[in-house]
C-alpha beads as a LAMMPS data file, in Angstrom:
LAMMPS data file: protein, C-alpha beads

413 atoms
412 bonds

1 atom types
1 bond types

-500.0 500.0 xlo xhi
-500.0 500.0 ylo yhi
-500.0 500.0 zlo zhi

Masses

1 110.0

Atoms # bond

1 1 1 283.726 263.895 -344.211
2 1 1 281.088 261.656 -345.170
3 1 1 279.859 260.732 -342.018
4 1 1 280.012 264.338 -340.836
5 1 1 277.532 265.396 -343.422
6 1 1 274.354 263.729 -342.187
7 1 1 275.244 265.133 -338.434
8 1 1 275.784 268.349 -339.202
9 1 1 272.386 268.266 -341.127
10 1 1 270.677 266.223 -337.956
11 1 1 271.627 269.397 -335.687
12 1 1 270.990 271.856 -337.903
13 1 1 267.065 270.649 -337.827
14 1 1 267.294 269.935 -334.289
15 1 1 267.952 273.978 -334.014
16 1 1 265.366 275.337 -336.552
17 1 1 261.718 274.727 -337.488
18 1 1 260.284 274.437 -340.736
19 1 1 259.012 277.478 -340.178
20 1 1 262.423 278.909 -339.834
21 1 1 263.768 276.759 -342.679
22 1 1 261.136 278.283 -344.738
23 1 1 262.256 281.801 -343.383
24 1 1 266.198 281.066 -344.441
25 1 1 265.437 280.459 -347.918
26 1 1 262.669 283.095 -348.426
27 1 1 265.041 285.923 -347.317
28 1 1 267.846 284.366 -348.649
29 1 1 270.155 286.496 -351.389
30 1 1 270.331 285.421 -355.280
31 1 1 274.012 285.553 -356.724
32 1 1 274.537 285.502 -360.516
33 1 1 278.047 286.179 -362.264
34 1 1 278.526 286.008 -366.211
35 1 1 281.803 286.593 -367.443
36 1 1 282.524 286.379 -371.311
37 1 1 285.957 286.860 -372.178
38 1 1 288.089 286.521 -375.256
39 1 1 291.555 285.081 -374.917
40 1 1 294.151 285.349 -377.607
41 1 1 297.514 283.219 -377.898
42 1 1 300.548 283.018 -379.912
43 1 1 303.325 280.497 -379.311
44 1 1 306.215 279.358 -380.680
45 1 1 305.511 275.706 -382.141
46 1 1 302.284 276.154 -382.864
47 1 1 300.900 276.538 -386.371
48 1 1 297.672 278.473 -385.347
49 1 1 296.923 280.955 -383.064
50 1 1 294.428 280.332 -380.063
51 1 1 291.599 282.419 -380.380
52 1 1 289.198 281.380 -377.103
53 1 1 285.562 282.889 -376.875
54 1 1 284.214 281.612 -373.881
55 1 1 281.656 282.360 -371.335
56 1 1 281.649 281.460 -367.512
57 1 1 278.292 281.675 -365.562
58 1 1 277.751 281.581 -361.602
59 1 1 274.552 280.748 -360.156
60 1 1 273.926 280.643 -356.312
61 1 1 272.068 280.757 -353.602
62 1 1 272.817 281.609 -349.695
63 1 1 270.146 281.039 -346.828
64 1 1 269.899 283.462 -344.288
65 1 1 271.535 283.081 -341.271
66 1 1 269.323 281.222 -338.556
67 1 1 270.684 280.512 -335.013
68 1 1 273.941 280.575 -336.200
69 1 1 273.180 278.022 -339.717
70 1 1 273.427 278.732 -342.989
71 1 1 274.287 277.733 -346.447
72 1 1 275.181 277.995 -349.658
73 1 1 275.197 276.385 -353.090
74 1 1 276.389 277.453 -356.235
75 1 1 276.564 275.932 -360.012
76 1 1 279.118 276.904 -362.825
77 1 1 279.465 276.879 -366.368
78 1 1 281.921 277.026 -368.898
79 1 1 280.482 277.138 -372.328
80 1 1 282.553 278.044 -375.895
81 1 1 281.302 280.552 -377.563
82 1 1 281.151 279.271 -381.393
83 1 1 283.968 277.545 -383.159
84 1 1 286.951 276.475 -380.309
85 1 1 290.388 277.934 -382.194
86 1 1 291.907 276.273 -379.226
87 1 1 293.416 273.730 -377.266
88 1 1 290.950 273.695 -374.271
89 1 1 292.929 270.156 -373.183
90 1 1 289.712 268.205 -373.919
91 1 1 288.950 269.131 -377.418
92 1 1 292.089 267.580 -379.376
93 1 1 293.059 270.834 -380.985
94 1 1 296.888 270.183 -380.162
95 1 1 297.677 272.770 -383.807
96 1 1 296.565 275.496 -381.227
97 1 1 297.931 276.801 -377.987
98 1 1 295.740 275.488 -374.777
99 1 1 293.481 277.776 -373.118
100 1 1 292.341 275.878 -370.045
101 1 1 288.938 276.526 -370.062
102 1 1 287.436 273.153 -370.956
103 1 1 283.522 273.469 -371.157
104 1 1 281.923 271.920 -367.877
105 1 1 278.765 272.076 -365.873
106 1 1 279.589 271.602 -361.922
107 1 1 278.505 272.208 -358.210
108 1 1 281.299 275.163 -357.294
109 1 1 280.352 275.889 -353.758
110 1 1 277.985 273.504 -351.625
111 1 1 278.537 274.104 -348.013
112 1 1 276.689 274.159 -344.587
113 1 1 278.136 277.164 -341.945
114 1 1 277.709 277.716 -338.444
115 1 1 278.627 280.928 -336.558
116 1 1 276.715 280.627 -333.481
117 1 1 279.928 280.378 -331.376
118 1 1 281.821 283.749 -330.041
119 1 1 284.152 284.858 -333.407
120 1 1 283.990 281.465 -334.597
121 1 1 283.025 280.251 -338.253
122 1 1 282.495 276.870 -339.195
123 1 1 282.086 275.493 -342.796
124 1 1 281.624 272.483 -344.423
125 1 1 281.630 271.572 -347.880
126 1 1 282.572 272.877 -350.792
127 1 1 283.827 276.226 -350.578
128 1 1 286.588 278.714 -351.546
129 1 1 289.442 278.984 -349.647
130 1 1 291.987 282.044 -350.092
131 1 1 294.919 282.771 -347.769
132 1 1 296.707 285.663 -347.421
133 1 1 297.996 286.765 -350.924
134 1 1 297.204 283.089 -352.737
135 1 1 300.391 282.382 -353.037
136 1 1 299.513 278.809 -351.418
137 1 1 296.157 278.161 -351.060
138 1 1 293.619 280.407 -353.394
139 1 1 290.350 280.024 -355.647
140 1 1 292.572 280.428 -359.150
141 1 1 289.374 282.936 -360.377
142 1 1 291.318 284.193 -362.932
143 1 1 290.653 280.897 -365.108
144 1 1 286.821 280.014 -366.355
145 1 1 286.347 277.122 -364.333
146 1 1 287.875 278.443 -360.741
147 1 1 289.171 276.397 -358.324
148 1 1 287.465 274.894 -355.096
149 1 1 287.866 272.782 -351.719
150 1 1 285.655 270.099 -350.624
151 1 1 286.687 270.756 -347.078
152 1 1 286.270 271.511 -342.935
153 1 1 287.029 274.472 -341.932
154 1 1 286.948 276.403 -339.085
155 1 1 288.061 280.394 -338.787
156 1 1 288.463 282.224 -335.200
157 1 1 289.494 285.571 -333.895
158 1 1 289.491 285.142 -329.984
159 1 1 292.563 287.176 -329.575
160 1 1 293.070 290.405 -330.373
161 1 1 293.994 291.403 -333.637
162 1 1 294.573 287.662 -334.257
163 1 1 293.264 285.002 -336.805
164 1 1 293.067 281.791 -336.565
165 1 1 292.596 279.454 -339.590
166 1 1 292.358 275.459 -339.601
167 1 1 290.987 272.945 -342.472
168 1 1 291.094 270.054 -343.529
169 1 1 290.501 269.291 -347.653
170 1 1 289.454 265.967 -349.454
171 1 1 289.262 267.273 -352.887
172 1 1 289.877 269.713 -355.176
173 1 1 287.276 270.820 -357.760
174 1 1 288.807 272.538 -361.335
175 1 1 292.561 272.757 -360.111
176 1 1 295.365 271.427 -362.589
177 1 1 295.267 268.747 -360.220
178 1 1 298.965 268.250 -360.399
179 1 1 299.749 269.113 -363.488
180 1 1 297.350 266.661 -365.320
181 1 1 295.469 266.966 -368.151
182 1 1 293.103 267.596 -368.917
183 1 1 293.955 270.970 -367.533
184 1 1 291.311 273.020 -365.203
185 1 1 288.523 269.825 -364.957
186 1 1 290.025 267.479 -362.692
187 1 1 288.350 266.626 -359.631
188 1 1 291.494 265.855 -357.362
189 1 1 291.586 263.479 -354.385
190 1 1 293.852 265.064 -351.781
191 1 1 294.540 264.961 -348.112
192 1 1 295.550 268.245 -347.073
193 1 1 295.981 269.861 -343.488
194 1 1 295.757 273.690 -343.419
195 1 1 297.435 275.330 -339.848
196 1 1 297.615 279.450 -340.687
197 1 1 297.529 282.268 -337.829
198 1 1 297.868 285.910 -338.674
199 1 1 298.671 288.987 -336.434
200 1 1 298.378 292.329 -336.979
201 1 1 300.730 293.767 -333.851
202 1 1 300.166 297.560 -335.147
203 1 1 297.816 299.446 -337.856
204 1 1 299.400 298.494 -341.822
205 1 1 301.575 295.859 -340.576
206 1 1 300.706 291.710 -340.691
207 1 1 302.459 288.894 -339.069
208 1 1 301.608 285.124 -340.320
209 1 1 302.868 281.796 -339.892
210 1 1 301.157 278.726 -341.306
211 1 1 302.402 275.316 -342.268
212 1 1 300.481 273.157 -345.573
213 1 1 300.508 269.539 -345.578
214 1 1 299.401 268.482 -349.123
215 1 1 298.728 264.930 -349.360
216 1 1 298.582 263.901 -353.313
217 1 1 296.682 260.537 -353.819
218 1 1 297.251 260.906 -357.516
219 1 1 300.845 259.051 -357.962
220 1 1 302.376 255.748 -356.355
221 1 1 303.745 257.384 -353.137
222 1 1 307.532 257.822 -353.592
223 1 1 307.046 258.325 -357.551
224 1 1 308.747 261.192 -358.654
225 1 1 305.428 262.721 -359.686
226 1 1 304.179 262.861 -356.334
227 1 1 304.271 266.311 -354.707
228 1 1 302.849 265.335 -351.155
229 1 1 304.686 268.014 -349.207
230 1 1 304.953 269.849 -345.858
231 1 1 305.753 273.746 -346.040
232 1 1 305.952 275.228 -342.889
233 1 1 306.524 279.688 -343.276
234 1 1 306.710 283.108 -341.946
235 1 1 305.634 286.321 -343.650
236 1 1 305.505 289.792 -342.612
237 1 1 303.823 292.441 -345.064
238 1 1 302.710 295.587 -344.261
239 1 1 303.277 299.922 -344.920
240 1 1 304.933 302.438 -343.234
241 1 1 303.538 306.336 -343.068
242 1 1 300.210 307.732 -344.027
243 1 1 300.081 309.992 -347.410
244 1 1 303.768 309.320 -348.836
245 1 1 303.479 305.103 -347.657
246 1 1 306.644 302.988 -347.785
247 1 1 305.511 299.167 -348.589
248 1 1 307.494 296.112 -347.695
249 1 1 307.221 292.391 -347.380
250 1 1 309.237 289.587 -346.511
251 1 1 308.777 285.837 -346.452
252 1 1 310.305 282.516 -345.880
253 1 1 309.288 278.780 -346.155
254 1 1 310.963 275.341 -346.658
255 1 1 309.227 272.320 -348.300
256 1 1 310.357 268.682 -347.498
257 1 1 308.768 265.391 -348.260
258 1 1 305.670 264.140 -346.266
259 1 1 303.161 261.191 -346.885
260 1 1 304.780 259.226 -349.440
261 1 1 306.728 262.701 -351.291
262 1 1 309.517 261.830 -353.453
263 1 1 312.502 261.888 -351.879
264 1 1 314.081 264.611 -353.389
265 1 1 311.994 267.112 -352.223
266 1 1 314.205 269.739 -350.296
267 1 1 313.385 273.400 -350.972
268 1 1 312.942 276.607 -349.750
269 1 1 310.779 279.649 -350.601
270 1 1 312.016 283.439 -350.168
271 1 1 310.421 286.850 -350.847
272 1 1 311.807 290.259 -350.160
273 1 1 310.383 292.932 -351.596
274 1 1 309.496 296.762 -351.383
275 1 1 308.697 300.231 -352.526
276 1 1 306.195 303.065 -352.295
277 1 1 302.761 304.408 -352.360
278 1 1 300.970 307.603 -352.769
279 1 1 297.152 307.639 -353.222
280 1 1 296.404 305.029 -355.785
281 1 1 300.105 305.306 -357.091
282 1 1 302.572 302.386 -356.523
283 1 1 305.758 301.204 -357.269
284 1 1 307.899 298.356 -355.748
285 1 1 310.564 295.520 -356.771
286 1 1 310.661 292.140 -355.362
287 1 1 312.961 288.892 -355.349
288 1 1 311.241 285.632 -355.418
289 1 1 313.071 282.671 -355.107
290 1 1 310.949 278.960 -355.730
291 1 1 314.524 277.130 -354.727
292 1 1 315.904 273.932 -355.869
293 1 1 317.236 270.949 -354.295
294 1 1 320.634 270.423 -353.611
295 1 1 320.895 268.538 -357.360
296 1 1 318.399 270.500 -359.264
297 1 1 315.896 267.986 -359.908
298 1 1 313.186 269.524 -357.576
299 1 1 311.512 273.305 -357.439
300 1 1 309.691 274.252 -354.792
301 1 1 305.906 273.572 -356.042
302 1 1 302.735 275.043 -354.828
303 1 1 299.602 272.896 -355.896
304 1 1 296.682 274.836 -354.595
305 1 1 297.640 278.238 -355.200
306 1 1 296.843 280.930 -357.461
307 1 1 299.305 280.682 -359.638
308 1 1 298.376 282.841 -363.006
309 1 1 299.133 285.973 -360.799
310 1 1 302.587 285.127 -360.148
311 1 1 305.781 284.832 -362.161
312 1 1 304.248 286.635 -365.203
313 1 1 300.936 286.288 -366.162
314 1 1 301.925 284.037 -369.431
315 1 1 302.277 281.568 -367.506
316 1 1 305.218 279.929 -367.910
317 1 1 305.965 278.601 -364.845
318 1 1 302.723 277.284 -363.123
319 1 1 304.949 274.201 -362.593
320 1 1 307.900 275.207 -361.177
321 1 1 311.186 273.989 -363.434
322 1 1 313.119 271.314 -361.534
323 1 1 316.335 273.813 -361.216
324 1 1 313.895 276.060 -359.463
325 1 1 313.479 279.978 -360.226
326 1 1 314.299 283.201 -359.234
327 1 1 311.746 286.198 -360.569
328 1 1 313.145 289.617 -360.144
329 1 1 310.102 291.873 -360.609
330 1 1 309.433 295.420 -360.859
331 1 1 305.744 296.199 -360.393
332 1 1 304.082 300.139 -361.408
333 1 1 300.230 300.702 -360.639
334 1 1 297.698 303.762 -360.349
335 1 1 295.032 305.172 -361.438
336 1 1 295.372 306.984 -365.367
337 1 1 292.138 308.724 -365.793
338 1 1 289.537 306.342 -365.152
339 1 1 291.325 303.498 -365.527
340 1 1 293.293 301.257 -363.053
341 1 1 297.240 300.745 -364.541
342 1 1 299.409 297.631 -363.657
343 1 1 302.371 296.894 -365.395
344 1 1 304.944 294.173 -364.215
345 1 1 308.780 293.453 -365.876
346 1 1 310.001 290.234 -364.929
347 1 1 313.462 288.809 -365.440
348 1 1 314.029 284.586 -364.874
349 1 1 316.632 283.003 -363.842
350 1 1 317.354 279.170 -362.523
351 1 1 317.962 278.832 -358.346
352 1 1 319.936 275.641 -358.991
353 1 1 322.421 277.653 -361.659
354 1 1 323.121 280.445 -363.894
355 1 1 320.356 279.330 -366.467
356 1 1 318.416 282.116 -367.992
357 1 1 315.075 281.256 -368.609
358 1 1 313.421 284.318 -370.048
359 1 1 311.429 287.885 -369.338
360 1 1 308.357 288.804 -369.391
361 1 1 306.111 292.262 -368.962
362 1 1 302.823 292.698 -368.170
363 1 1 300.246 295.172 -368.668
364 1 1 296.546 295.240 -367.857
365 1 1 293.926 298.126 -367.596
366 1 1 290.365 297.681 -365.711
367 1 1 287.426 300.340 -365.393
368 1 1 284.174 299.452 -363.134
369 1 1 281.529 301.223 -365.423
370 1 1 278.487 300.627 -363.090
371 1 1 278.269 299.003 -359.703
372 1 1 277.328 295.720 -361.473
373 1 1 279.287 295.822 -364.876
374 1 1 283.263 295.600 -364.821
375 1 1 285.533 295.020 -367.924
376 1 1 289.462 294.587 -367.871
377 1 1 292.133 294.208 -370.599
378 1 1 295.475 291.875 -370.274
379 1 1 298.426 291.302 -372.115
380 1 1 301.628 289.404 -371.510
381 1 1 305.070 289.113 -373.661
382 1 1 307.209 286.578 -372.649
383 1 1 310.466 286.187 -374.255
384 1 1 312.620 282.741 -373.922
385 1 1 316.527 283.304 -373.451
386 1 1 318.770 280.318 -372.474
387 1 1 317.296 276.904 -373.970
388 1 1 314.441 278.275 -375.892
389 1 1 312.769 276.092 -377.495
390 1 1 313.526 273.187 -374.879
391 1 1 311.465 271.994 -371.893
392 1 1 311.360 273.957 -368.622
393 1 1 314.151 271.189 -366.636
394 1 1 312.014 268.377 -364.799
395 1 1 308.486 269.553 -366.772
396 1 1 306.469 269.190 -369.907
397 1 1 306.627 273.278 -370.255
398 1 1 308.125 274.436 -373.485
399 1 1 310.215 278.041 -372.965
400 1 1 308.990 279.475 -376.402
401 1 1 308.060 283.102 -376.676
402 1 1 304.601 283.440 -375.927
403 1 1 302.240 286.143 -376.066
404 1 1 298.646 286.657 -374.324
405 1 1 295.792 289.165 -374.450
406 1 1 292.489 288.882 -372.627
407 1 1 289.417 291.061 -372.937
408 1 1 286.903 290.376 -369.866
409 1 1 283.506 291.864 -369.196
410 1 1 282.176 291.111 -365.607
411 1 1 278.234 291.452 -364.717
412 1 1 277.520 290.873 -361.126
413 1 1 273.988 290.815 -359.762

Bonds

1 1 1 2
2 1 2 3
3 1 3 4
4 1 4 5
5 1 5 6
6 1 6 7
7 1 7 8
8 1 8 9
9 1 9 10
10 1 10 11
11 1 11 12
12 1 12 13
13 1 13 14
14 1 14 15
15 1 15 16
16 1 16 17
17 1 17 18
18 1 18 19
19 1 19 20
20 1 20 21
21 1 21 22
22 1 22 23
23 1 23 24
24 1 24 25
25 1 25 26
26 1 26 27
27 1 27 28
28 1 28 29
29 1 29 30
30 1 30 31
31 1 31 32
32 1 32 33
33 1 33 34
34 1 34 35
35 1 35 36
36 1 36 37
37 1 37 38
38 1 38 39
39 1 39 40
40 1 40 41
41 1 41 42
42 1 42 43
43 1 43 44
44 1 44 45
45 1 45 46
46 1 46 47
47 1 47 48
48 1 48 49
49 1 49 50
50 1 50 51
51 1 51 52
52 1 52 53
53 1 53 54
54 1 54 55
55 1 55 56
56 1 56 57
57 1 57 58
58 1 58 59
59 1 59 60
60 1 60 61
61 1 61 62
62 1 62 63
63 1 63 64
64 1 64 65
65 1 65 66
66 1 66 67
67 1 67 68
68 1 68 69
69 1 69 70
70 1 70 71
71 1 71 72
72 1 72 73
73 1 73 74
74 1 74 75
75 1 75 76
76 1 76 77
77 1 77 78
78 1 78 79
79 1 79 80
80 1 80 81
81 1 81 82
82 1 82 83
83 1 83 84
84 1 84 85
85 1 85 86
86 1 86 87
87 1 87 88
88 1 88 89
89 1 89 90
90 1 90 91
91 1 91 92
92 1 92 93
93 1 93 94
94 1 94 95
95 1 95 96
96 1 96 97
97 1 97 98
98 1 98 99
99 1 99 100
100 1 100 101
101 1 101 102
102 1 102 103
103 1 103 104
104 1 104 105
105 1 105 106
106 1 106 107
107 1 107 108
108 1 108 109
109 1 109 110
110 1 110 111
111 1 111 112
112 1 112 113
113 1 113 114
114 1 114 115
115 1 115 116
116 1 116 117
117 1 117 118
118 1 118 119
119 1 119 120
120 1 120 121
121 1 121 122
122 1 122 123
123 1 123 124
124 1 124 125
125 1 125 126
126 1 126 127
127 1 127 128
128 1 128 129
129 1 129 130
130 1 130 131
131 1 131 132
132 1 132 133
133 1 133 134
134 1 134 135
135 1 135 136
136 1 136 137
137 1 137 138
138 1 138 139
139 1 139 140
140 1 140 141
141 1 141 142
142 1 142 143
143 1 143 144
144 1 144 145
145 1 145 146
146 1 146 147
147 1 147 148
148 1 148 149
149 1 149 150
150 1 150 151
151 1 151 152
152 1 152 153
153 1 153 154
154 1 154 155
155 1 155 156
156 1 156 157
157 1 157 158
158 1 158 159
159 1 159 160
160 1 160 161
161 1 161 162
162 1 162 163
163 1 163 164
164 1 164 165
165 1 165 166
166 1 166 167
167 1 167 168
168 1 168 169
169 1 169 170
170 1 170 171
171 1 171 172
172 1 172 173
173 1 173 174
174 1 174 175
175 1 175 176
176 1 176 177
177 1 177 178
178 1 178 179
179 1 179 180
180 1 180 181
181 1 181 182
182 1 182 183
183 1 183 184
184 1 184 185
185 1 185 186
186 1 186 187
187 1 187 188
188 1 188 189
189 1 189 190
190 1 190 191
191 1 191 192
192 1 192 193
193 1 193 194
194 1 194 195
195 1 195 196
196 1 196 197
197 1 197 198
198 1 198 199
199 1 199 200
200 1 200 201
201 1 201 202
202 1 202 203
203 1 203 204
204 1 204 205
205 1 205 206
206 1 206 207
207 1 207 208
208 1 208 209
209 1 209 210
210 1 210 211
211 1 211 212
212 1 212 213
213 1 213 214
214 1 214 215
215 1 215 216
216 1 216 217
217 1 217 218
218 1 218 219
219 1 219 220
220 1 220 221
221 1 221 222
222 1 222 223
223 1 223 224
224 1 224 225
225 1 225 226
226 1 226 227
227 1 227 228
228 1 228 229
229 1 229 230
230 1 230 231
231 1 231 232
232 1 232 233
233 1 233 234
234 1 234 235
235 1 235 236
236 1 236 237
237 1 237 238
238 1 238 239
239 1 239 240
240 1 240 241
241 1 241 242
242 1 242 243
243 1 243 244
244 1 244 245
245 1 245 246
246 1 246 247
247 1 247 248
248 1 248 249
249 1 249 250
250 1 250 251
251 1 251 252
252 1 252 253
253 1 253 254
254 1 254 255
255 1 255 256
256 1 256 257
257 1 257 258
258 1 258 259
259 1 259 260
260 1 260 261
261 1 261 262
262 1 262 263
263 1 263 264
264 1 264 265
265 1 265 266
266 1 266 267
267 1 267 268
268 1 268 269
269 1 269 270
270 1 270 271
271 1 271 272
272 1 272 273
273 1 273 274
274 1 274 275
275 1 275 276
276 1 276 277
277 1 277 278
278 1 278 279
279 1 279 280
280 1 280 281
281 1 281 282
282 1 282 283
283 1 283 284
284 1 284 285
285 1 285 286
286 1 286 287
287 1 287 288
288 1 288 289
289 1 289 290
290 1 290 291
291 1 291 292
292 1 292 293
293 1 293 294
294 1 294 295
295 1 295 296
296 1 296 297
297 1 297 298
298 1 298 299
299 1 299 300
300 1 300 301
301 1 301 302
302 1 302 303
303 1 303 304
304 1 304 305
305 1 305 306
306 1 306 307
307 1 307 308
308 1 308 309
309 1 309 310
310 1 310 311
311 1 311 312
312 1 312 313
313 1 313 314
314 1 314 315
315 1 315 316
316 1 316 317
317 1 317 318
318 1 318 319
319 1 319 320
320 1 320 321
321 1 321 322
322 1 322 323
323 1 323 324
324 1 324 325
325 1 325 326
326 1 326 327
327 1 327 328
328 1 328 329
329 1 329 330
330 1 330 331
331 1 331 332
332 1 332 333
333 1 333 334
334 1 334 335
335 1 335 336
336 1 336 337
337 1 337 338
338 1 338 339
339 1 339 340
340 1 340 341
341 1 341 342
342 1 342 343
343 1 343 344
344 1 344 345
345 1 345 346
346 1 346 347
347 1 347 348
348 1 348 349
349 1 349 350
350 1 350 351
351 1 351 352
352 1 352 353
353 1 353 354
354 1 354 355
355 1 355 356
356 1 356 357
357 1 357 358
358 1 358 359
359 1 359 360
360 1 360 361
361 1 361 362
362 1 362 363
363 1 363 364
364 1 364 365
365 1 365 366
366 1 366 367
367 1 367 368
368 1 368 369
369 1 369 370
370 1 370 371
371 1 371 372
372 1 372 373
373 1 373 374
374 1 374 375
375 1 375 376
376 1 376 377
377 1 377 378
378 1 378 379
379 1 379 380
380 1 380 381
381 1 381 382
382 1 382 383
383 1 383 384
384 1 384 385
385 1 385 386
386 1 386 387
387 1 387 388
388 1 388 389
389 1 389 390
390 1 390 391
391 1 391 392
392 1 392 393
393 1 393 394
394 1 394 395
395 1 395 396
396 1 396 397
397 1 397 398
398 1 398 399
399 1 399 400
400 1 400 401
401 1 401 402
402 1 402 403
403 1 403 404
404 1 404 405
405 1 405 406
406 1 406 407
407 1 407 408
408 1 408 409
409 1 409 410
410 1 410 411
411 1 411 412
412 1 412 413
C-alpha cells in the first residue's frame, strides 16, 4: 500500500492543475462532530461505580470532486471531561468498571477517491468501511474513538440492482484489536481480504454473499490467540407488503482456520429471524447462533464488526465465549410522541451445551431536536445465571450482573 500511495498521488496531478487543485479545496465542505456523553456502570466485583464524562470531536475536510479525484481527511479526539471515575484501560483505575474510551488524538479518515470510471468508486486510505448490517465489518461509532481501515477499496454497480464490493485492509485504527488492551487505541496490523456482492432481485428484498479473510499478525500463527479466519456466507433480508409489512431475515456462515488460525477453529454462524411493521411500529424475534467447535473451545468470532449493537448492548459478549452462544431476542420499536422507542429482551445460552449464561433488556430513547443537534438515552440490565461470577469459557469476560446507562448529545455541522 505504500508504494501505491505516491502513484495514485503522481496521476492525480497528472489529471488536475493547480488551478483546479486550488478549486477542490476552495469549494470543498467543512465537517465537524462533537459528541459529549456520560456513561454510567455498575458491576459486580467492582468497588466503585464508573462514572465516564467524555467528549469525542470530529474534524474534516473533503475536496470537491475534480475529474473523478477527491479526498478526504479527518482528525479525532477523545478527551475526559474532569476527574476519570473509570477504567478507560489506560488510566490504571482497575477499582472501576472500564469504559473504553481512552483519551487519544488521531488521523480517523485520510483517503484519496476516484470515481471517474462508469459506477465505479475507488478509495484509498483510511476510511470507514460498513457492510450490510455490521455484523462483520463496521465503523464501531457507538464507542468514542470509532473504528477505521487503512485500506483499498473498490465499490461497483455494473449490473442491475447489483453491488459489488472488494478491499483489501492493512490496519485497523481504534478496534479492540483482538481483544487487547488497552481497549479501543490499538492500531492493529492485519491482512484482510474483503469479497461481498449484494442483489436486490425485487423492491424490499436483498440477496448477499461475501466471504472475510482476516489475517491477524498479532499472535505466533497457530497460537491459540490467533483468530486469522476465513468466513464465507449467505444472507437474505428483506419485507413483504406495503402498509401492514411482514419483515424477515435469514443468514448462514461457517468460519475455519486460514493463515496461520489455530487449529480449532470450526464454526458456523446462523440467523433466522422475523416479525412485523406498520409505519414506524416494529416488532420481531430472532435466533442467533455464534456456534462452537465440535469440543467447545472455539466461538465463532467476528474481529471487525460492530459489535456493541449485538447480543445486548452491555456488552457481555464482544468476545464470543469458547462454548459459543445462542441469543434469542425479541426486539419492539416506534415512535412514542416525539421520541424514537427500542427495547430488546435477550435470553443466553451456550451452542456447545445447556449452559445458561444470562439475560439482558435493553431500552433506549432518541429525539433529533434540530437538523444539527441530536441527543439519545441508553440503558442495559444484564443479569448472570449459570456460573456467575466465573469467566465467559475460553475469555477474560467475567458474567457478573452489569448495568449501563448512556446520555449522548450529538452536534453535527
Amino acid at each position: 500500500m505504500k508504494k501505491i500511495w505516491p502513484g495514485l498521488f503522481l496521476l492525480a496531478s497528472c489529471q488536475a492543475s493547480a488551478d483546479s487543485l486550488s478549486d477542490m479545496i476552495a469549494a470543498g465542505k467543512a465537517d465537524l462532530q462533537l459528541r459529549p456523553r456520560y456513561e454510567f456502570v455498575q458491576q459486580d466485583g467492582k468497588p466503585n461505580n464508573a462514572n465516564a464524562y467524555t467528549l469525542r470531536t470530529l474534524l474534516g475536510y473533503s475536496l470537491k470532486p475534480e475529474a473523478g479525484f477527491g479526498g478526504t481527511i479527518q482528525f479525532i479526539n477523545v478527551s475526559a471531561l474532569g476527574a476519570e471515575h473509570f477504567n478507560s484501560t489506560l488510566n490504571g483505575h482497575t477499582a472501576y468498571p472500564v469504559v473504553a474510551d481512552p483519551g487519544v488524538s488521531a488521523v480517523n479518515q485520510a483517503f484519496l477517491s476516484y470515481g471517474g470510471m462508469p459506477r465505479t468508486n475507488l478509495k484509498l486510505g483510511r476510511q470507514i468501511i460498513i457492510l450490510d448490517n455490521s455484523r462483520w465489518i463496521g465503523n464501531v461509532d457507538f464507542r468514542q474513538n470509532m473504528q477505521t481501515f487503512d485500506a483499498f477499496s473498490i465499490e461497483n454497480s455494473s449490473l442491475k440492482n447489483t453491488k459489488f464490493f472488494v478491499s483489501r485492509i492493512a490496519r485497523v485504527k481504534g478496534s479492540y484489536a483482538n481483544f487487547q488492551s488497552p481497549v479501543g487505541y490499538n492500531l492493529q496490523h492485519v491482512k484482510a481480504d474483503i469479497l461481498h456482492a449484494s442483489f436486490t432481485p425485487f423492491k424490499q428484498t436483498t440477496l448477499t454473499a461475501y466471504e472475510y479473510f482476516y489475517q491477524d499478525e498479532s499472535f505466533p500463527q497457530g497460537s491459540p490467540s490467533n483468530i486469522s479466519s476465513a468466513t464465507p456466507g449467505l444472507r437474505v433480508d428483506g419485507s413483504i407488503g406495503e402498509g401492514l409489512r411482514i419483515l424477515y431475515t435469514a443468514e448462514y456462515a461457517k468460519q475455519r482456520g486460514y493463515a496461520g488460525g489455530h487449529s480449532g477453529m470450526d464454526a458456523r454462524y446462523e440467523l433466522i429471524g422475523g416479525g412485523a411493521a406498520y409505519g414506524k411500529l416494529y416488532a420481531r424475534l430472532d435466533y442467533e447462533t455464534l456456534g462452537s467447535n465440535s469440543t467447545g473451545t472455539y466461538g465463532l468470532q467476528t474481529p471487525l464488526a460492530t459489535k456493541h449493537i449485538f447480543n445486548g448492548w452491555a456488552d457481555m459478549f464482544l468476545m464470543t465465549p469458547g462454548k459459543g452462544l445462542k441469543d434469542l431476542f425479541a426486539t419492539l420499536g416506534g415512535k412514542a410522541g416525539p421520541l424514537d422507542m427500542v427495547a430488546m429482551v435477550h435470553d443466553y445460552r451456550a451452542d456447545f451445551d445447556s449452559t445458561h449464561y444470562g439475560s439482558e433488556w435493553d431500552l433506549s430513547a432518541s429525539h433529533a431536536f434540530t437538523s444539527h443537534l441530536s441527543g439519545s438515552l441508553i440503558y442495559a440490565d444484564y443479569r448472570a445465571k449459570d456460573g456467575a461470577g466465573a469467566f465467559f469459557p475460553g475469555t477474560a469476560a467475567p458474567n457478573v450482573n452489569t448495568k449501563k446507562m448512556w446520555l449522548t448529545l450529538l452536534y453535527r455541522y
